[in-house]
N, C-alpha and C positions, 0 to 999 in steps of 0.2 A: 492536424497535429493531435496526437493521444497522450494520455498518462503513460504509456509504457514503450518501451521498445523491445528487441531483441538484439542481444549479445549469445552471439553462436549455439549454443544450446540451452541457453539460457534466457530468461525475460527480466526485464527491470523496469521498475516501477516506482513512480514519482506520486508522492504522498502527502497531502500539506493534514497534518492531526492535530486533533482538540483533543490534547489530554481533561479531564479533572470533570467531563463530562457525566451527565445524567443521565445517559443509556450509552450502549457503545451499536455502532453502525459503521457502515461502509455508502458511501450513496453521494455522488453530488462532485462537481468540479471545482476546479478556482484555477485563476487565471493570474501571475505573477507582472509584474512591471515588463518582464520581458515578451509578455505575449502566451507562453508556457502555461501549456495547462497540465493541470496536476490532481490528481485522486483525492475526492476529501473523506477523512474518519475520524471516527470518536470513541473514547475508551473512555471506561472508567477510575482509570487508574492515572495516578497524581505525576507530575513527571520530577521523580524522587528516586536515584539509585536506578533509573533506565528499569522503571516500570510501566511505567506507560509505552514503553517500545517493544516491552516483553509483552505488554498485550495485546500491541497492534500485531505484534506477528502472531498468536495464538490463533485472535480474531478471523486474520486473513489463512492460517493454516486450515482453519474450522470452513469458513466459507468458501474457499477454494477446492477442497478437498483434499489438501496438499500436504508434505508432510513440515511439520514445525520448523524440525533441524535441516530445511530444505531451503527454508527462507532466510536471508541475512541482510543486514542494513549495512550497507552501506557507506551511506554519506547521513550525518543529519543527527547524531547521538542525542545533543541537546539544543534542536531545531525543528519547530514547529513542521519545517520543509524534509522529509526523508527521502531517502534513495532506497530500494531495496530490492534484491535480485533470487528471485528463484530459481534456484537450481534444475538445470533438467527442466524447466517449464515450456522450454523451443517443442519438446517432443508433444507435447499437450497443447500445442499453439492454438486450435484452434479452441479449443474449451477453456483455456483461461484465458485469451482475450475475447471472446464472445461477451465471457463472464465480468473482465475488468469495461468492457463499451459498454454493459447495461448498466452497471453503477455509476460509471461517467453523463449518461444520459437522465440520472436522478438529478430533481433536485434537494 
């Protein structure tokens, strides 16, 4: 079981974030009551007016190489737990999930 799957041409991706953090990162899993594992990240921004979710998606446009207005949430507004789906990421399949297993394999 991974952080992401694939919807059609598309990738989604399950996010548990520490807003209000002291460095922002990407790195590390967690495992919900249901078994579910999920991507963990850190921003630095507060979660105040869905800033902290404008930074997790900067964050992951930056490290993914992807583009900003590319990535959208989903599920998760004001929830530690996000959903969030990359557009056009199916085409890229293999380079962004290479890239989301080696961040799952942090810890």
């Amino acid at each position: 079981m991974t952080g992401w799957s694939r919807a059609g041409d598309d990738l989604l991706l399950r996010i548990r974030l520490t807003p209000g953090s002291a460095g922002e990162a990407i790195g590390g899993r967690w495992r919900d009551e249901r078994g579910a594992l999920w991507l963990s990240a850190r921003v630095r921004a507060v979660p105040e007016k869905g800033r902290a979710n404008a930074a997790l998606i900067a964050l992951l446009a930056q490290a993914l190489d992807w583009p900003g207005r590319a990535i959208l949430l989903e599920s998760g507004d004001s929830n530690r737990l996000k959903r969030l789906r990359i557009i056009g990421g199916g085409d890229a399949l293999e380079r962004l999930t290479a890239r989301i297993e080696q961040w799952m394999e942090m810890t």
